[in-house]
C-alpha positions in Angstrom: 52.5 44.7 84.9 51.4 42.4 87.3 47.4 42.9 88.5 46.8 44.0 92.3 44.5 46.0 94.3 44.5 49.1 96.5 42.7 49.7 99.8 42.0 53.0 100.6 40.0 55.8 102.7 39.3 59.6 102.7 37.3 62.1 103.8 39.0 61.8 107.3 38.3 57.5 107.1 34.8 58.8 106.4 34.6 56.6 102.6 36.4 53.2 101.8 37.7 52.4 98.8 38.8 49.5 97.1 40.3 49.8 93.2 42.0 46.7 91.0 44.3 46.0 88.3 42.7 42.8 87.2 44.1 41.8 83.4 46.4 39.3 84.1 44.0 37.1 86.0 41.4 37.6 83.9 42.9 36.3 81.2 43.9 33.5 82.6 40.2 32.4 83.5 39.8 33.1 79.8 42.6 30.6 78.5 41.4 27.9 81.6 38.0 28.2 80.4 38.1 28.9 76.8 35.8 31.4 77.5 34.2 33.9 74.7 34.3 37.7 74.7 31.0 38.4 76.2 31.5 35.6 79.0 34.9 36.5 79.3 33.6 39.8 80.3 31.2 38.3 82.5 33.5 36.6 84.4 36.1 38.9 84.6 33.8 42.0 86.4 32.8 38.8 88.6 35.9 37.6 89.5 37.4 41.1 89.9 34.3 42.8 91.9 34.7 39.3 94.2 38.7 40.0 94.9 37.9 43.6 95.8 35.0 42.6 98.1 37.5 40.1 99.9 40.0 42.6 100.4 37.5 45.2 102.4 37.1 42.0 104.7 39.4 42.0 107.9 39.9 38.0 109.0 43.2 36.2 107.6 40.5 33.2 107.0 37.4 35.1 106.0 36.6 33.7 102.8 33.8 35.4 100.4 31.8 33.4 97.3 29.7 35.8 95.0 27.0 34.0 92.7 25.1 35.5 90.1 22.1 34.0 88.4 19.8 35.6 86.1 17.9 34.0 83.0 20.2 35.0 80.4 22.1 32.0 78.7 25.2 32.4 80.2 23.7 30.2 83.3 25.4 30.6 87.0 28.5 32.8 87.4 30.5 31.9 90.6 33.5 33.7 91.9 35.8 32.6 95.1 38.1 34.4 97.2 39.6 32.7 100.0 42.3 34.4 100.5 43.2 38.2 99.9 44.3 38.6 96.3 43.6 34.9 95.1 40.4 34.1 92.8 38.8 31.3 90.8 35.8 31.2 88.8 33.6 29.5 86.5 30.7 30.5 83.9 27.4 28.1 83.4 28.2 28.3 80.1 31.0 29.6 78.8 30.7 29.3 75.0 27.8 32.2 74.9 28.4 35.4 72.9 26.2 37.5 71.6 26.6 40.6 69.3 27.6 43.8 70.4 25.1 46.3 72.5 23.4 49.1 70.9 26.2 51.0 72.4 29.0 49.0 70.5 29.7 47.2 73.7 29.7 43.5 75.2 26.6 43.0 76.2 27.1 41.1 79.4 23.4 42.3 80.7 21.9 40.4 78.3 23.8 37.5 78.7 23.7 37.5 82.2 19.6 38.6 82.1 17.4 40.4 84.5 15.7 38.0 86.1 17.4 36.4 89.2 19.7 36.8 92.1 23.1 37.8 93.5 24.3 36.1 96.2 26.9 36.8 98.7 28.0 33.9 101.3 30.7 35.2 103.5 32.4 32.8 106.0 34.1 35.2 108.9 34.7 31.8 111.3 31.5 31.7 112.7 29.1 28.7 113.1 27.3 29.6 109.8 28.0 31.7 107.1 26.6 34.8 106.2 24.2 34.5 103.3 23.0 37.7 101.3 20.5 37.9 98.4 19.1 40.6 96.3 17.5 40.6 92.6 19.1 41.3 89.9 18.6 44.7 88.8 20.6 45.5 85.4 22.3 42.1 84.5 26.0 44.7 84.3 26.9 43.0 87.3 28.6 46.4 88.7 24.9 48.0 89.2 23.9 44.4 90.3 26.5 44.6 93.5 26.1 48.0 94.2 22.6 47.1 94.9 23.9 44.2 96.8 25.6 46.5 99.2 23.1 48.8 99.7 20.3 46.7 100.0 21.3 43.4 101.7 24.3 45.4 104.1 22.6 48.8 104.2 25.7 50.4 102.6 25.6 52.8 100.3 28.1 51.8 97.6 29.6 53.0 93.8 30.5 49.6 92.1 32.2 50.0 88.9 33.8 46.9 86.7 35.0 46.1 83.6 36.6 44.1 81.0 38.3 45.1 78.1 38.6 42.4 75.5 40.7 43.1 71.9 39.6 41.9 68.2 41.6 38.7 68.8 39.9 37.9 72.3 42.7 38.2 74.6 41.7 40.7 77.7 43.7 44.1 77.2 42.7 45.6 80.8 40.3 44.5 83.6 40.0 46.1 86.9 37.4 48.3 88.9 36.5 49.7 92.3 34.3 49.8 95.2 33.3 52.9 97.2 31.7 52.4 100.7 29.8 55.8 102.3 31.0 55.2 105.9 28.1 56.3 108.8 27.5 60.3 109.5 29.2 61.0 106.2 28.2 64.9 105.4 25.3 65.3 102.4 28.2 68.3 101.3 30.5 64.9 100.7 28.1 62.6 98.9 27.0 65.1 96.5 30.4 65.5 95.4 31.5 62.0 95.2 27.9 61.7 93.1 29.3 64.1 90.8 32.6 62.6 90.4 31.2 59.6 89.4 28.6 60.7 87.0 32.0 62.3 84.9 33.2 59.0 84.6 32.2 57.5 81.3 33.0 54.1 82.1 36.0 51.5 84.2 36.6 50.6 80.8 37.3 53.8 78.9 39.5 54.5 82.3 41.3 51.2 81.7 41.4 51.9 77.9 43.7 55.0 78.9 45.9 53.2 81.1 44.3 54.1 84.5 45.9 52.0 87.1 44.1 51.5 90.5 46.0 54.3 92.1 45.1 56.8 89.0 41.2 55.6 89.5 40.8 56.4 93.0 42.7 59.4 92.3 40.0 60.5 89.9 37.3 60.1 91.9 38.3 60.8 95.1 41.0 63.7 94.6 41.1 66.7 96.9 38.9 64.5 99.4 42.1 63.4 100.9 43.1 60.2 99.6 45.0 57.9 101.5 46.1 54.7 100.4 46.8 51.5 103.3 47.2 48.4 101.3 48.3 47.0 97.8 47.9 43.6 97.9 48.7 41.4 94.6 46.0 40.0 93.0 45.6 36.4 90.4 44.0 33.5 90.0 44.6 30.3 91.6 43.0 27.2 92.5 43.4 25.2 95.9 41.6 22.0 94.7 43.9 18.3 95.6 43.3 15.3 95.4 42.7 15.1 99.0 40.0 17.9 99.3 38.3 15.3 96.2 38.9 12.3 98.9 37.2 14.5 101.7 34.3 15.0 99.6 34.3 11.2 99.3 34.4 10.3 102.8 31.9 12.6 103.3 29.4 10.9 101.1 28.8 8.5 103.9 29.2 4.8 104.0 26.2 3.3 102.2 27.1 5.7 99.1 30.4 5.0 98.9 29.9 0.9 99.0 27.6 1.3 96.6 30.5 3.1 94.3 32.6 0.1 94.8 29.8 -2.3 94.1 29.8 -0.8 90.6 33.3 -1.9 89.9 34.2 1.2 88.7 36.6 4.5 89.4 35.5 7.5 90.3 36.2 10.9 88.9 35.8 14.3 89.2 36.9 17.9 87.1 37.1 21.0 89.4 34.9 23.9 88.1 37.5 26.1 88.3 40.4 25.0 86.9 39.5 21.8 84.7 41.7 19.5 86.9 40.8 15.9 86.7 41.2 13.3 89.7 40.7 9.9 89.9 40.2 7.5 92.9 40.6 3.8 91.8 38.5 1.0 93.4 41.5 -0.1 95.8 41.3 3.7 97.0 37.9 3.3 97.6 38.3 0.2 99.7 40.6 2.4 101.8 38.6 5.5 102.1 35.4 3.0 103.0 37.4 2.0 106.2 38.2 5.8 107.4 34.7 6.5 106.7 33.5 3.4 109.1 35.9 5.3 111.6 
């Protein structure tokens, strides 16, 4: 089955919410990045929260990056959506995996740590971006946005994500969902929802008994009156080119990019996201110095 996510709303358009399918694209980032289980895990609630959040976004060219730093070994996680359904990703260090939690699970919070930030830049076509950053609270990286939401956008948000990852390391289900408390919602409504989600064990255990997004709204939200807008299809894919590489070039500036020549040698670069290499030979140099004198 291919991976995609829902957009949805109920209570009378009173509550958002967003739910994905994710397995397919998680897996690739795994096989891209040769990435363990734990970090494979961390990536993949990264990468799928990230795709949700782009999705609530309305602009055709909106485009949403979601860091997460804490002090754990894994390093920086960074996850991209430019476009609605269409992720990439990368781990600091994606060869970190540590044994299981107390609970028998991955134990992304510790490899992610406590102490740091998530970051949310979101580029709507204005002059600058908007840039939003809150503490890390757990390290589960669901909790973590949640938190985002509530305390950087004053939303009040459920965020739940997660990776399930078999005995030989291949991902068996990913996904998650989003729900957004919409203003003047009624204290009636939010206790319910509260209760809905404190019966739900975990995205995974959902996941692990075939929940699609449809079935996971549809747990939380039924009898609130679900409706659902959108499917969009959801995977991973990177936009890098040579000529984004060459861009990056020119816009070194003159003085650096003489001084490249002067060393007699080629330049080359491997995108974080996909392990592409490119290469710009000295003559291509010569002839990117002249549009940069321009």
């Amino acid at each position: 089955m291919s991976d995609y996510i829902v957009r949805a709303t109920a209570y009378n358009n009173k509550i958002l919410a967003i739910a994905a399918f994710s397995t397919q694209t998680v897996q690739k980032a795994k096989e891209i990045h040769n990435l363990t289980p734990t970090t494979c895990a961390a990536l993949g609630r990264t990468l799928t929260s990230v795709a949700m959040m782009r999705v609530m976004m309305k602009g055709e060219k909106d485009k949403v990056t979601l860091v997460i730093k804490g002090d754990g070994p894994i390093g920086n996680i960074v996850a991209v959506s430019n476009y609605p359904g269409i992720v990439k990703g990368y781990v600091g260090n994606p060869k970190v995996d540590l044994p299981l939690s107390e609970k028998g699970k991955l134990d992304v919070g510790k490899a992610v740590g406590k102490n740091g930030y998530v970051t949310v830049i979101k580029d709507i076509g204005l002059k600058e971006p908007y840039i939003g950053t809150v503490e890390l609270q757990t390290g589960e990286i669901g909790e973590d946005i949640a938190y985002y939401f509530y305390a950087s956008e004053q939303v009040p948000s459920a965020v739940g994500v997660g990776v399930l990852v078999g005995k030989e390391g291949n991902v068996l289900a990913s996904g998650g969902f989003i729900i957004e408390l919409l203003p003047n919602i009624e204290e009636k409504i939010v206790a319910k929802l509260e209760e809905a989600l404190r019966n739900i064990s975990s995205v995974t255990e959902l996941l692990r008994n075939g929940y699609l997004p449809e079935d996971i709204l549809n747990h939380i939200l039924g009898g609130m009156g679900l409706n659902i807008l959108e499917r969009v299809d959801l995977r991973y894919e990177c936009d890098c080119s040579q000529e984004r590489f060459e861009t990056a070039i020119i816009a070194l500036g003159k003085e650096e990019i003489e001084k490249l020549i002067s060393e007699g040698q080629s330049v080359e670069a491997v995108c974080h996201f996909c392990g592409k290499k490119y290469l710009i030979e000295e003559s291509r140099l010569k002839e990117l110095l002249r549009i940069a004198e321009e």
